[in-house]
Every structure is written in C-alpha cells, then in structure tokens.
One Martini backbone bead per residue (centre of mass of N, CA, C, O) as a GRO file, in nm:
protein
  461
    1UNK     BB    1  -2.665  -1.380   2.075
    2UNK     BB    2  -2.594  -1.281   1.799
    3UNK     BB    3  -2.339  -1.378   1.568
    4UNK     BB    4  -2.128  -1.191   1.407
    5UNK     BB    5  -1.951  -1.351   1.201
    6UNK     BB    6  -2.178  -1.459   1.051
    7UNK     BB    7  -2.305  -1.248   0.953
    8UNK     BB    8  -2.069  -1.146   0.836
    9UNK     BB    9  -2.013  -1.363   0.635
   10UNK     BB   10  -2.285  -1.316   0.462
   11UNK     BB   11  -2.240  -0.989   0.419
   12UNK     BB   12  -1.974  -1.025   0.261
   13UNK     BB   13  -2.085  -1.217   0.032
   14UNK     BB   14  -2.278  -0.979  -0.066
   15UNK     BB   15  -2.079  -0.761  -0.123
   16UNK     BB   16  -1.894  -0.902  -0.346
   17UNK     BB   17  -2.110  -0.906  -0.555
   18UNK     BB   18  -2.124  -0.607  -0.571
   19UNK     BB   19  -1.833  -0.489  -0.609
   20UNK     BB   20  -1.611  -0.705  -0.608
   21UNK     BB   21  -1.317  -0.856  -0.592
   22UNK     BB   22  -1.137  -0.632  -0.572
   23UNK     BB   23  -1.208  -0.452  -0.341
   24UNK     BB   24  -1.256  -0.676  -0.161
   25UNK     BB   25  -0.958  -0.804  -0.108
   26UNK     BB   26  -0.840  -0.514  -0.028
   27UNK     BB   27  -1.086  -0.402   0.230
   28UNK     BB   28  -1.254  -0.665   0.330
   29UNK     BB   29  -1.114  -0.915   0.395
   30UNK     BB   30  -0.868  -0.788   0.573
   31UNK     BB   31  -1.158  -0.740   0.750
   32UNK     BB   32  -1.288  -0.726   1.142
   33UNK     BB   33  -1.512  -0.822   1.375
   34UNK     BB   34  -1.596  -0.652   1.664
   35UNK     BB   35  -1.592  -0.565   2.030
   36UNK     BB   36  -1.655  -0.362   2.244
   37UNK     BB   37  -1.647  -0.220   2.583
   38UNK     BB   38  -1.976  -0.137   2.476
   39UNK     BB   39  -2.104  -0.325   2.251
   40UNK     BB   40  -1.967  -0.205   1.992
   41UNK     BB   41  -1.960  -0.257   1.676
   42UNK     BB   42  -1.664  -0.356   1.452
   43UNK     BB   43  -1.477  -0.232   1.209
   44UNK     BB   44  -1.140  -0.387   1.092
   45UNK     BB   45  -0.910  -0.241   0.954
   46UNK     BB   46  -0.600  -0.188   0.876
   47UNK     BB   47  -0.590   0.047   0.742
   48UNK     BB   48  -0.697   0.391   0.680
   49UNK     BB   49  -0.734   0.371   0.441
   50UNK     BB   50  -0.948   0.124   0.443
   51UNK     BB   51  -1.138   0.290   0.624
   52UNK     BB   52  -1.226   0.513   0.410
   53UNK     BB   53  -1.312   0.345   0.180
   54UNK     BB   54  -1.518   0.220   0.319
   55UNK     BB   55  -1.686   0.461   0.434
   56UNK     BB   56  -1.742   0.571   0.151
   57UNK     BB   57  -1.831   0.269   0.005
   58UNK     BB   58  -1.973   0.083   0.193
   59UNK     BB   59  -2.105   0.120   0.483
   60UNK     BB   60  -2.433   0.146   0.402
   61UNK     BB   61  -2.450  -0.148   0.263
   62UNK     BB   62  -2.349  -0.305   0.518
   63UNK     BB   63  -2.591  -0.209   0.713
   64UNK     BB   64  -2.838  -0.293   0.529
   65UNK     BB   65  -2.716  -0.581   0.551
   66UNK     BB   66  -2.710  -0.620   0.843
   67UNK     BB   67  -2.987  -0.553   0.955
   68UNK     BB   68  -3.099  -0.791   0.789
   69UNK     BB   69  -2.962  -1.028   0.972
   70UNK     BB   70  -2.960  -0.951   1.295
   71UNK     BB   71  -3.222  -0.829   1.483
   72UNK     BB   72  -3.073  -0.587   1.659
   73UNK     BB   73  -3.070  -0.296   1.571
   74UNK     BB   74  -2.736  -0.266   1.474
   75UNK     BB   75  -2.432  -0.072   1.423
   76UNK     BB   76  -2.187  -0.022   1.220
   77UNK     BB   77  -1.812   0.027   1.231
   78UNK     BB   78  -1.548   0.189   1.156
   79UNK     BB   79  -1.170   0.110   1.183
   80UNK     BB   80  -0.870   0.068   1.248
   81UNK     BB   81  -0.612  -0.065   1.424
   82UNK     BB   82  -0.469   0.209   1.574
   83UNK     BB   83  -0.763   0.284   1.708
   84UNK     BB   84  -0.815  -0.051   1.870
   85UNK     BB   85  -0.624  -0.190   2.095
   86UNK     BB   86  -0.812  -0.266   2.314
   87UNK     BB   87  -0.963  -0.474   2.078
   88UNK     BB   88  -0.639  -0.524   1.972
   89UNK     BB   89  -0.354  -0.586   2.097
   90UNK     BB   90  -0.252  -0.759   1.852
   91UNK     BB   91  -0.201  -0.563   1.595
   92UNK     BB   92   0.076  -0.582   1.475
   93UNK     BB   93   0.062  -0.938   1.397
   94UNK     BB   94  -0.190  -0.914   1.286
   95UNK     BB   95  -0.395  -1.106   1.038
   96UNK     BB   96  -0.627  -1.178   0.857
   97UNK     BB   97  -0.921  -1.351   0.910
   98UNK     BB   98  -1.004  -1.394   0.653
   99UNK     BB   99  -0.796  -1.604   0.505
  100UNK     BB  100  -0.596  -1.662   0.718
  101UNK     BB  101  -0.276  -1.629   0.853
  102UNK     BB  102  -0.089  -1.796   1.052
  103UNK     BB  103  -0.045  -1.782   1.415
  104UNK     BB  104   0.043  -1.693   1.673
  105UNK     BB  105   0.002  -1.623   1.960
  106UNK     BB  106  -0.047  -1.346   2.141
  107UNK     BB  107   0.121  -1.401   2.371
  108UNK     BB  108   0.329  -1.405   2.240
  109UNK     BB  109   0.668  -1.338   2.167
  110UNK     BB  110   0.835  -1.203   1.970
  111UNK     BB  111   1.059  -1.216   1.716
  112UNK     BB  112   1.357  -1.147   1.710
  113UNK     BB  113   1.580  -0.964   1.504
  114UNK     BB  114   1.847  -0.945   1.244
  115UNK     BB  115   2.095  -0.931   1.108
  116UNK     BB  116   2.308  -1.000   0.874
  117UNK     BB  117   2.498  -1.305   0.859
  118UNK     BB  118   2.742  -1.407   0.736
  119UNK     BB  119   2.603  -1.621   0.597
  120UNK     BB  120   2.353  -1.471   0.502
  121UNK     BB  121   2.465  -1.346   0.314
  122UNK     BB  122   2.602  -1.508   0.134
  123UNK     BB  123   2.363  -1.637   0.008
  124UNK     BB  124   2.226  -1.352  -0.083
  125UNK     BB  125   2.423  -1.112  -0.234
  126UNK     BB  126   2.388  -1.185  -0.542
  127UNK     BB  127   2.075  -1.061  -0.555
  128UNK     BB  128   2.095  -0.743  -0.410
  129UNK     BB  129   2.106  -0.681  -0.115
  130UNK     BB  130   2.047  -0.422   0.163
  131UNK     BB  131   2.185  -0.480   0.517
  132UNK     BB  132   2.009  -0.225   0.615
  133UNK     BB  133   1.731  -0.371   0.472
  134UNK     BB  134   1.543  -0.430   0.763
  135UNK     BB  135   1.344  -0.462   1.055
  136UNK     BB  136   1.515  -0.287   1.256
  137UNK     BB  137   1.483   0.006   0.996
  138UNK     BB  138   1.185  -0.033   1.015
  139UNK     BB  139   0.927   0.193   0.992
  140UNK     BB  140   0.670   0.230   1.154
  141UNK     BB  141   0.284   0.285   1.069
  142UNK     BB  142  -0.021   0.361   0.973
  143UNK     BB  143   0.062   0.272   0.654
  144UNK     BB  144   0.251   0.025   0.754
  145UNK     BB  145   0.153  -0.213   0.915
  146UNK     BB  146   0.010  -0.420   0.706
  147UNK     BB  147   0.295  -0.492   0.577
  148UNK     BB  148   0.420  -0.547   0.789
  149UNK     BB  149   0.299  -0.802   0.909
  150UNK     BB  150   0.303  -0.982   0.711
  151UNK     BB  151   0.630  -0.967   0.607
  152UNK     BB  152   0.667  -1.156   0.881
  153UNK     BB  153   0.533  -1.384   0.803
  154UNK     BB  154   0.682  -1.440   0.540
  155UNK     BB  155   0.951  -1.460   0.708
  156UNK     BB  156   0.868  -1.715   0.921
  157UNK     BB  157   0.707  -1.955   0.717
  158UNK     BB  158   0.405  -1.945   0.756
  159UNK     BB  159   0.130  -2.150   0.766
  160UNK     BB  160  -0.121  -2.046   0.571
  161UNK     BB  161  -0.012  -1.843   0.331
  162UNK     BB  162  -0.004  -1.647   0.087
  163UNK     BB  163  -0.012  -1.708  -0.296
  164UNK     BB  164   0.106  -1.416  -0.353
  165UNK     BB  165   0.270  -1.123  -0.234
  166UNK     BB  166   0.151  -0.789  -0.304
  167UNK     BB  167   0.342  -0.528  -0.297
  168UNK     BB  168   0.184  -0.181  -0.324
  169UNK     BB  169   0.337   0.143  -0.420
  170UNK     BB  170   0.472   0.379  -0.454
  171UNK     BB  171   0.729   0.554  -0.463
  172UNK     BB  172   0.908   0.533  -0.195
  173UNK     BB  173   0.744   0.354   0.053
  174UNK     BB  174   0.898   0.027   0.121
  175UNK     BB  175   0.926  -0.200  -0.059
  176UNK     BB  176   1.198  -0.273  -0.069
  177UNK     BB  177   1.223  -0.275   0.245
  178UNK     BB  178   1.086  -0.561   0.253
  179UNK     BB  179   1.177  -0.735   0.075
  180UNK     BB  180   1.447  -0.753   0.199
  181UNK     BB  181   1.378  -0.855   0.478
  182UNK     BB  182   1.237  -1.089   0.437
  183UNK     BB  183   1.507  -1.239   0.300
  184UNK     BB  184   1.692  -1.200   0.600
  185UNK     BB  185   1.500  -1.367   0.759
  186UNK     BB  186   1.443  -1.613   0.625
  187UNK     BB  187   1.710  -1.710   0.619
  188UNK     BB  188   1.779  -1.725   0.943
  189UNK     BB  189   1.574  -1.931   1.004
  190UNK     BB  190   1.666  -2.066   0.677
  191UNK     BB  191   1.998  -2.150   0.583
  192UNK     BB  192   1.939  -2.350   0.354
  193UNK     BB  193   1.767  -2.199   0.226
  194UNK     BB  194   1.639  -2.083  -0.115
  195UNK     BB  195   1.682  -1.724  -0.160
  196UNK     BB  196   1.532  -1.482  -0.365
  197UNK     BB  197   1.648  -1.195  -0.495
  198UNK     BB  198   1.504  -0.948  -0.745
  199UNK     BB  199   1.477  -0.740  -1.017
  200UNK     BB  200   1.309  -0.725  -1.283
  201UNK     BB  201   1.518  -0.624  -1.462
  202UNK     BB  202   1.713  -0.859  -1.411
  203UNK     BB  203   1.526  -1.075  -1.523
  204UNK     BB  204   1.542  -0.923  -1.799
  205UNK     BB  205   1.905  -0.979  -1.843
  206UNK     BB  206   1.890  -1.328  -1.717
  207UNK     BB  207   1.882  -1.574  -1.833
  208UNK     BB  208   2.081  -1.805  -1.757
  209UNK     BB  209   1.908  -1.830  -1.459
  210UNK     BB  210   1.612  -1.911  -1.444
  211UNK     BB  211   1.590  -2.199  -1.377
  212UNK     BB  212   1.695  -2.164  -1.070
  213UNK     BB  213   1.429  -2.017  -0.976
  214UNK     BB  214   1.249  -2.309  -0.942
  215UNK     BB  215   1.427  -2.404  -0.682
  216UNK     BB  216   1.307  -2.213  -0.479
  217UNK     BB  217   1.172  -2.100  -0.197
  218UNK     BB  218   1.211  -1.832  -0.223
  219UNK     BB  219   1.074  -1.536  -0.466
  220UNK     BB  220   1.202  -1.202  -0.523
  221UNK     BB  221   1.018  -0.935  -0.668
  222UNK     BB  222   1.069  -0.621  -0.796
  223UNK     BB  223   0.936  -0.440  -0.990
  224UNK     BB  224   0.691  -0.588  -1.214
  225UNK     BB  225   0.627  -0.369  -1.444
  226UNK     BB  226   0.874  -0.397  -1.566
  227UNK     BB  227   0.718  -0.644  -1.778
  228UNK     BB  228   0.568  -0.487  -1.930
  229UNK     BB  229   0.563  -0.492  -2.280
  230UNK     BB  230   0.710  -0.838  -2.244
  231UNK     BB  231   0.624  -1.126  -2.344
  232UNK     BB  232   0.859  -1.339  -2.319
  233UNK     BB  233   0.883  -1.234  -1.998
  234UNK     BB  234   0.587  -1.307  -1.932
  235UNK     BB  235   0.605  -1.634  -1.964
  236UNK     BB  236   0.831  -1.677  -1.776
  237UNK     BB  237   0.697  -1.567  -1.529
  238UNK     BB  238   0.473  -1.748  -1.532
  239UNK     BB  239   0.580  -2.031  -1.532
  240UNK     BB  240   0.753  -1.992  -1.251
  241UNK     BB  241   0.510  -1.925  -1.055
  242UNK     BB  242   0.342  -2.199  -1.141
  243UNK     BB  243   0.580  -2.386  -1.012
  244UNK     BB  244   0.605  -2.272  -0.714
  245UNK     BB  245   0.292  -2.267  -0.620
  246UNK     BB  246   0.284  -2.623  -0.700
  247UNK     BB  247   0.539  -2.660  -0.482
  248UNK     BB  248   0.485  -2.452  -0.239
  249UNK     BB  249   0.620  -2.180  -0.296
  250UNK     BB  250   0.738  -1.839  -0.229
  251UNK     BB  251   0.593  -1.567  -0.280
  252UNK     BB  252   0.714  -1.195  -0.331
  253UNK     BB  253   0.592  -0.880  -0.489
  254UNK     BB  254   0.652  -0.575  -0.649
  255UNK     BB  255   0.472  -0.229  -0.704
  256UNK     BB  256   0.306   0.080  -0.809
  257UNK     BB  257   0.077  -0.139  -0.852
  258UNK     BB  258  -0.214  -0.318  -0.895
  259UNK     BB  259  -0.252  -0.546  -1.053
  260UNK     BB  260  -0.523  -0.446  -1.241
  261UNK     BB  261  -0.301  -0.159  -1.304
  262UNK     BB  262  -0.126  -0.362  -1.496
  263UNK     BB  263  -0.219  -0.318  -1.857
  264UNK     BB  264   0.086  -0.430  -1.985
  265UNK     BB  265  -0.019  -0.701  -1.876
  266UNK     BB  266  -0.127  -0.993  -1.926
  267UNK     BB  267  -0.404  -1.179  -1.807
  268UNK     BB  268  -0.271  -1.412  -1.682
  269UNK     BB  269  -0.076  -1.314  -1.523
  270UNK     BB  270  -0.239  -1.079  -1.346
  271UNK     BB  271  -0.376  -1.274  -1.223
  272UNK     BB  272  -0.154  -1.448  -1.043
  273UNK     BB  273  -0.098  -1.170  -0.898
  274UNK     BB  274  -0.425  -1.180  -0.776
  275UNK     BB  275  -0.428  -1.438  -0.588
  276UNK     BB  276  -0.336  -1.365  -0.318
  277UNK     BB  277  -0.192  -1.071  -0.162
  278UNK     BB  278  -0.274  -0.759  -0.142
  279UNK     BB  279  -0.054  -0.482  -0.029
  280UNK     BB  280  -0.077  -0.167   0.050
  281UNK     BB  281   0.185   0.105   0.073
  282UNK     BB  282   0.162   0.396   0.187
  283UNK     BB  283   0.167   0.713   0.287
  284UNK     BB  284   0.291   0.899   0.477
  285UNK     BB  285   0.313   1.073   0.771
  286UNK     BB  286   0.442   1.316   0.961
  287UNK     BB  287   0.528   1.112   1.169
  288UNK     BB  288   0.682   0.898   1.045
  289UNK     BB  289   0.906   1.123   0.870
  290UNK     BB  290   1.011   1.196   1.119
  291UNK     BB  291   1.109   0.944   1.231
  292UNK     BB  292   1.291   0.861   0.947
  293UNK     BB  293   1.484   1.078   1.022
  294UNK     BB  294   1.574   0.974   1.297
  295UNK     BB  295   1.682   0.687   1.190
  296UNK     BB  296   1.887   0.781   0.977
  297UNK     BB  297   2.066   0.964   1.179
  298UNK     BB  298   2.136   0.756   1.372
  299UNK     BB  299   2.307   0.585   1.163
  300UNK     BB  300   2.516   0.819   1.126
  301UNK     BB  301   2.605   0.834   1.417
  302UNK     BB  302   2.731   0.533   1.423
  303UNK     BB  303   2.891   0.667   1.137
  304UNK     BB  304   3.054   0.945   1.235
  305UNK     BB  305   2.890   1.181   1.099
  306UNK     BB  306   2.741   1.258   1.341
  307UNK     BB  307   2.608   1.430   1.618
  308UNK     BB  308   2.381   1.407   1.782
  309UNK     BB  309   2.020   1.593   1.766
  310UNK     BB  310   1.830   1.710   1.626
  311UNK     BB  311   1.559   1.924   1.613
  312UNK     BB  312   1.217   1.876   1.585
  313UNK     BB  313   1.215   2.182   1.413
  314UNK     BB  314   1.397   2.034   1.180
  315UNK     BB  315   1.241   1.787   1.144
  316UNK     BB  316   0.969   1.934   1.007
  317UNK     BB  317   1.085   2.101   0.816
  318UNK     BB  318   1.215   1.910   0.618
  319UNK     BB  319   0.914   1.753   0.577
  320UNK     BB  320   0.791   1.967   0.472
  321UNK     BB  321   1.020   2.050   0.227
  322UNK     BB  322   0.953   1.680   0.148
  323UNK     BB  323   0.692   1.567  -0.017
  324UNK     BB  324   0.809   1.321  -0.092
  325UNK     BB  325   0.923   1.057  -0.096
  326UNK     BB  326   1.130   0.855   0.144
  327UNK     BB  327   1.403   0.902  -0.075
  328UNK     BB  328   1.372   1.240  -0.040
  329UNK     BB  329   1.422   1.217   0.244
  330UNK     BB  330   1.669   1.043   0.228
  331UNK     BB  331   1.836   1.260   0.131
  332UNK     BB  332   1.792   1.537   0.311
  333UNK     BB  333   1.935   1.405   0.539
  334UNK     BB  334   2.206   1.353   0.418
  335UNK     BB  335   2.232   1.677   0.379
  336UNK     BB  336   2.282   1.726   0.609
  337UNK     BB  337   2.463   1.580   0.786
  338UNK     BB  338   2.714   1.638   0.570
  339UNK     BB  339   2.681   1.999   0.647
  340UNK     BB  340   2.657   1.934   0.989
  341UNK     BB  341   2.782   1.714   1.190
  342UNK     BB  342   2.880   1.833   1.489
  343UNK     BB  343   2.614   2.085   1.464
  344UNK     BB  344   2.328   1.949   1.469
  345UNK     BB  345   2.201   2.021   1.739
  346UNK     BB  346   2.250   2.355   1.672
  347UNK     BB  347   2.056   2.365   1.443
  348UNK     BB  348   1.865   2.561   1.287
  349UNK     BB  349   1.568   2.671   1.070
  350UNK     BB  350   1.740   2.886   0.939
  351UNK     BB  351   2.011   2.713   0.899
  352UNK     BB  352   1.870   2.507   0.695
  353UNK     BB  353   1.743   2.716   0.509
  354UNK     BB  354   2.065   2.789   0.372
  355UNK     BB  355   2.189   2.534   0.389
  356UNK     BB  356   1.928   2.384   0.158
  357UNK     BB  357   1.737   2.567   0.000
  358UNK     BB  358   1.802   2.459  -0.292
  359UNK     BB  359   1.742   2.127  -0.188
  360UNK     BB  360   1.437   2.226  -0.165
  361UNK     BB  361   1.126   2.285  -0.137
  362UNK     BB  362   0.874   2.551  -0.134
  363UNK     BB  363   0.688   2.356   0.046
  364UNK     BB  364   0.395   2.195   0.094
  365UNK     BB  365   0.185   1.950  -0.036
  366UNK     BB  366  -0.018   1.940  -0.263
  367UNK     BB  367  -0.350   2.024  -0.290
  368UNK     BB  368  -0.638   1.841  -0.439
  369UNK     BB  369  -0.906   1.920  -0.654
  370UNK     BB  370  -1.205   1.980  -0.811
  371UNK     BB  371  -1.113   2.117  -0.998
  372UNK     BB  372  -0.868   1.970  -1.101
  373UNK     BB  373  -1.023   1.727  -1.195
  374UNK     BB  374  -1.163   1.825  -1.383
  375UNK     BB  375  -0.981   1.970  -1.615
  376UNK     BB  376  -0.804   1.680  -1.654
  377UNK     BB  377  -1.050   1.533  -1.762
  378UNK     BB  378  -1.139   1.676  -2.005
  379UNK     BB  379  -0.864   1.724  -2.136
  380UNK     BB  380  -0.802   1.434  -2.174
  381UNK     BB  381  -1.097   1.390  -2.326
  382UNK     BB  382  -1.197   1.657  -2.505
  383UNK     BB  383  -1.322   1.866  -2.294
  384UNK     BB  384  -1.513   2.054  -2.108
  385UNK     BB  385  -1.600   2.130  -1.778
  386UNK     BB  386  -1.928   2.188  -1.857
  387UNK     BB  387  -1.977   1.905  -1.942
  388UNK     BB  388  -1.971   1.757  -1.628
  389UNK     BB  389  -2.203   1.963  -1.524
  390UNK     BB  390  -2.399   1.860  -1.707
  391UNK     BB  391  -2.714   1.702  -1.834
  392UNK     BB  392  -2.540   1.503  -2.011
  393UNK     BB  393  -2.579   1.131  -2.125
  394UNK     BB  394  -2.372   1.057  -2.262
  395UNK     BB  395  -2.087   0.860  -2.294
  396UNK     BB  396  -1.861   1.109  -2.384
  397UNK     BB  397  -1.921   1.209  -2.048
  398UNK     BB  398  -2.055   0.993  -1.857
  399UNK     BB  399  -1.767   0.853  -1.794
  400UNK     BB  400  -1.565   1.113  -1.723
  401UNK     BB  401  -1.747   1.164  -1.496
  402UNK     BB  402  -1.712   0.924  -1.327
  403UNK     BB  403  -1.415   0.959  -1.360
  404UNK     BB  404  -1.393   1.222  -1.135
  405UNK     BB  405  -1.564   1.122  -0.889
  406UNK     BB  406  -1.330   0.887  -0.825
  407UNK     BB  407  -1.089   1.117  -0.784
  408UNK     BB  408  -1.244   1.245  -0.587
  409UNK     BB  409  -1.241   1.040  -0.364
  410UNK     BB  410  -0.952   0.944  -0.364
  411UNK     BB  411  -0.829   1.306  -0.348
  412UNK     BB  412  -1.038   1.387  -0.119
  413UNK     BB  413  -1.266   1.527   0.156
  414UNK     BB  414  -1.510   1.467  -0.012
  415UNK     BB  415  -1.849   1.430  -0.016
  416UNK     BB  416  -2.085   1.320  -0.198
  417UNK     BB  417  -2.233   1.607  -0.181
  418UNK     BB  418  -2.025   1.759  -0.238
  419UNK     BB  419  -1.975   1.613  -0.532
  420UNK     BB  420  -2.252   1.659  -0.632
  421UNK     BB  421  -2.238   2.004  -0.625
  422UNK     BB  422  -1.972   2.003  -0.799
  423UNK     BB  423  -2.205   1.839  -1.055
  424UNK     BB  424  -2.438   2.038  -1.110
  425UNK     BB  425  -2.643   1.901  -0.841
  426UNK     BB  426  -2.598   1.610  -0.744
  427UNK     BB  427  -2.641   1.338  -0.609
  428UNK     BB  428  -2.519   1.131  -0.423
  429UNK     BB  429  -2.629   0.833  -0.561
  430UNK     BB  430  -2.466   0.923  -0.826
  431UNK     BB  431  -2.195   0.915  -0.740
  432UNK     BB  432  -2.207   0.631  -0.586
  433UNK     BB  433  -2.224   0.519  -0.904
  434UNK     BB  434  -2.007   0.593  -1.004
  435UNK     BB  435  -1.777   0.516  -0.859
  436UNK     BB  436  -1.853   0.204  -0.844
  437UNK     BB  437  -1.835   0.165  -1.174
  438UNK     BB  438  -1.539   0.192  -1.173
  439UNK     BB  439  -1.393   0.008  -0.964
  440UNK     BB  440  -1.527  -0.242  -1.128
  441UNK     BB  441  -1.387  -0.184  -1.431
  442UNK     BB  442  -1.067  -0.182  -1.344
  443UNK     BB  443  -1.056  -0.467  -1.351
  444UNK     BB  444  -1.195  -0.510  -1.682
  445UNK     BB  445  -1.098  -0.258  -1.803
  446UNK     BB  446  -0.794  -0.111  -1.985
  447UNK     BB  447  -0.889   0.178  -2.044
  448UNK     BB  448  -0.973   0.279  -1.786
  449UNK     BB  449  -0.707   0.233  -1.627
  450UNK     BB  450  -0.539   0.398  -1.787
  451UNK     BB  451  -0.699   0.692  -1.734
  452UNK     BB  452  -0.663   0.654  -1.410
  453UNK     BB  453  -0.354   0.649  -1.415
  454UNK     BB  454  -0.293   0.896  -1.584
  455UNK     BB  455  -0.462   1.115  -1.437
  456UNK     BB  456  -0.292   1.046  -1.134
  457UNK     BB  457  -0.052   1.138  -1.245
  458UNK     BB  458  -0.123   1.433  -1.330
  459UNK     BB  459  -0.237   1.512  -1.035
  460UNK     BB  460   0.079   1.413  -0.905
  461UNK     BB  461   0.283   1.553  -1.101
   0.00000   0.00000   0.00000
C-alpha cells in the first residue's frame, strides 16, 4: 500500500506554493494524515475552526491533487481532533507531525500541574502574573484545545519547540490566561530558571529595565499589537526577540490578530513573530461557557462566596444574554454570585432575569448576514451595494468584491455555490477565486489587511 505519509508531504508541499505560506502555517501545517479502523483516509486539523477552513478552501485541491499522486483512487476527508479520539487518542496531548514539537510518548501519563508555589511565585510576581490564572483552572474546549496543547508544551520545556510561539485571538478569548499558566508551569519545573512575564503596555513604559529582558530564558509579552505604529520601542522589542532566539531562549507572545494582520507593526519585526508557530485560540462555543461558569462559580464557592450550584438552565440561560468575551461572561457569573449568595441553588431563571436582567444584554449573539456584508462593504468602499452584484470588472469594485466573498466565508455557513448566487448568480469557482486571492493578498497587502481588519471589526460590531 501506497505510504499516507510521503503522498501527503509531497502534496503538502504543492499546496503551500498555491496558497501561500500564510494559510498554510495557519491551517495545512499542524495538520495530519491518518487512517481510521475502515482504512479511510483522514486529514486531521487541530481546532474545528482549521477544519472548516480547510473543507471550504482547499480541501478539494487537495484530492485533487491526492489523486494525482496515490494511484489507488482513495479521497481524502478532513476531521478536526475532538471528532477522531479512537484514531488520536493521545489527541489532547499531541501537537503538529509536521514540524512537530518533542513530545513524551503517548502512553506516559500526563504531568500533574499545580498552583503556583510560595517559592515560584516570589521569583516571578513582580512580572504581574495572576495566580489564578494556571492550568488546573484553564477550562479545555474545541476552540481552545490546540493553543491549549502548545501552551503546555512550551511550559514543559520540550526540546524542538517554535519559536516564538504566537497566540492570537479576539480579547477575552483565554489568551492571557494561557500566557500566566505557562509562566507559572515553567517557573515551578524550572525554580532557577529566569522566566519572565509582561505585557506590551509595560515593555512600553519600563525602559530602565529592557536589557534584563535578554538574559531571560523564557519571555512572555502578552498583548503585542500595542506596540504597533511606536517605532522606537519596535526596535527594543525585535533587538531582544533576535538575541533571545540566537541564545536559544524560549519566546512566547499574544495578539488579537495574527502577525500578518498586524498592519501597525513594521515588516521586520512582523516577519520574526510570524516566524515560529501562529496559534489561534478561537471562540468559545456554547457548551465550553457553560462549563467556564460552572468553574467560576465552584472557585467563589470555596472562597464563600456562594453555596451550592447553579441550576443547569440558569446558567444557560446567562450564557445565552452575555454573548460577548469569556471576560464578559465571568463578570455576568460574578454579579450573579455576588447577588445569589446562599440561595445560587434555588434561584430559576425568571429570579436571575429580575435579578440581573438590567446588566446582561438582550438576547443571543447576532448572526452575521451575507446582505449586511455586502452594504458594509459598499459602504467601507463608497460603493452602492449594487455595484457587487453586477457584471462590472473594475479594479475598484471587484477588489472589494473579493473581499466581501471572502468576509463571507468567514463569517457565515454559507457555500460556495451558495455565495457565488447572493454576488449576481457567479460561478462557485469565481468565489473560491476570489476567497483565496484575499487570504494571498493578507499576508503581503498592507492595505488590504487594513481593510479586512476594519471591516471584520464593522461587522462584529
């Protein structure tokens, strides 16, 4: 039998010269073939998130180009992790095969984790780490499951690691708590070593103490986009970035955007942070936020905060009316706790919609439309949204067609075929031209990234 393997490195390598090497970084990259116990074929994403971009952009260049080198006219699907257990088992654990990171073998029991230690805590609190904010109160989920692997490894210490590693994510996403887990794990591994923790903010206004930061071994800066359109300290921080990785040092930073669409950021530095493993810690789903209220509420009950637990249907019912941030979801648990006290238990959700109903929002997070995409676009361009949809093949219409094509697979469930008929009856193969002519584009596009990102923010209101 033809070796999964090599086809897949081979067609691997023809994809990324088509795509690009953004995309595939992002998606193609830390991803793995496999076979599952009916021999078929299985392309393994790590998030939910990196599977469905695949399915919609590249998975049938990928067979098509499978195809062409298999001879056994076998086709490829694509799954992310949490849907292959029985063929990934150690899959909570595992991190990319391509360019993989050193792991323990599958079969070793995971390393238990613990809070941060009077000793590590002395060594590392003046960087403003929050000692709650470890592994043991990080809740997994599908979204977060692959930053959530990483963060571990880097905290590990494991030899053939990126770097840097590069975690991006809208705010409130767990970015920041990943950043602190990480800190407080290596210190407690390594009590001598020198780990430091800060975020760009404070590298921006401590100069006095920059040059302590190279002789680090493990620097985590969180929030990096603050530190676009400030040239001077873009300096600092690509000088320190460059002496840490020539020394061997472990880096680790966090945005709300991926280096590419860090516009503000000058293209050297730019370049070193896109240069080790882009890591995006996705949206929580429904059933993750409900578990991240219950580990909240059970963490004030052992501060007597609250007794007893919530009621299933009130604390859906709450995730349900704070469709925003994991930062607004546990501030929404925290007015409830402080507001429940002893009576958390026996409160239904008519008594929390009295209780709370001024400080929570009025219904469930607005799905975004494939027509209010198109007007944001027109708008965004000083186009009529009519210009989209007709036949006209400007440059100053069907760039900002494309790119309303590609917000469109983005931010709806909406095909291909389906897209291509809401843009004035087009084929499906010009959407997926257009689509991926932007995703091309991001990466080397200043302007264009600009206006994906304006937009994006538009659109998510």
């Amino acid at each position: 039998m033809t070796d999964p393997d090599r086809i897949w490195n081979e067609a691997a390598d023809r994809l990324k010269a088509e795509i690009g090497d953004g995309p595939y970084s992002s998606y193609i990259a830390p991803s793995a073939v496999r076979v599952d116990a009916q021999g078929n074929l299985i392309l393994v994403t790590p998030t939910a998130y990196a599977r469905d971009w695949v399915r919609q952009n590249a998975l049938r260049r990928m067979n098509e180009l499978w195809l062409g080198l298999d001879g056994l006219s076998r086709r490829l699907d694509v799954r992310c992790r949490a849907e292959v257990g029985s063929i990934l088992p150690s899959a909570a654990r595992e991190v990319p095969r391509l360019n993989s990171i050193s792991t323990a073998p599958a079969s070793a029991p995971a390393a238990p984790t613990f809070a941060p230690s009077v000793d590590s805590a002395r060594a590392v609190r003046a960087a403003g780490l929050q000692e709650r904010l470890t592994f043991d109160t990080f809740v997994e989920g599908h979204g977060n499951a692959f930053a959530l692997a990483i963060a571990k490894q880097v905290a590990s210490w494991a030899d053939g690691h990126f770097n840097p590693v590069f975690f991006c994510g809208p705010y409130g996403y767990g970015k920041t708590h990943l950043l602190n887990a990480i800190a407080w794990e290596a210190q407690r591994l390594r009590p001598n070593a020198k780990v430091i923790y800060l975020t760009a903010e404070r590298f921006l206004s401590t100069s006095a103490f920059k040059d302590s930061l190279r002789t680090a071994d493990m620097l985590l800066i969180d929030d990096v986009q603050f530190v676009g359109g400030k040239a001077s300290t873009q300096e600092e921080l690509l000088n320190t970035l460059t002496s840490l990785i020539e020394d061997g040092k472990r880096i680790v930073l966090s945005a709300d955007r991926a280096p590419v669409a860090l516009t503000d950021i000058e293209p050297r530095l730019r370049s070193h942070l896109a240069a080790g493993l882009t890591c995006p810690v996705e949206a929580a789903d429904r059933t993750l936020k409900v578990a991240v209220a219950q580990s909240r509420l059970r963490a004030l009950a052992k501060l007597g905060v609250v007794a007893g637990e919530a009621r299933p249907e009130v604390l859906e019912h709450m995730v349900d009316r704070t469709p925003g941030s994991m930062r607004e979801l546990e501030g929404a648990v925290n007015t409830l706790a402080a507001v429940a006290g002893a009576r958390l238990s026996t409160l239904t959700v008519e008594e929390v919609q009295s209780l709370l109903g001024t400080s929570m929002r009025g219904g469930p997070e607005r799905r975004i439309t494939v027509d209010e995409i198109q007007k944001t676009v027109a708008e965004h361009f000083n186009l009529k949204q009519a210009d989209l949809l007709s036949e006209r093949r400007t440059r100053a219409i069907a760039r900002p067609r494309q790119i309303a094509m590609y917000l469109c697979k983005q931010h709806t469930t909406r095909s291909y075929p389906d897209i291509g008929r809401r843009f004035g009856g087009r084929d499906h193969t010009t959407v997926l031209h257009g689509v991926r002519k932007i995703e091309e584009m991001l990466s080397q596009d200043e302007q264009i990234a600009r206006d994906v990102e304006a937009l994006t923010r538009k659109l998510r209101g």
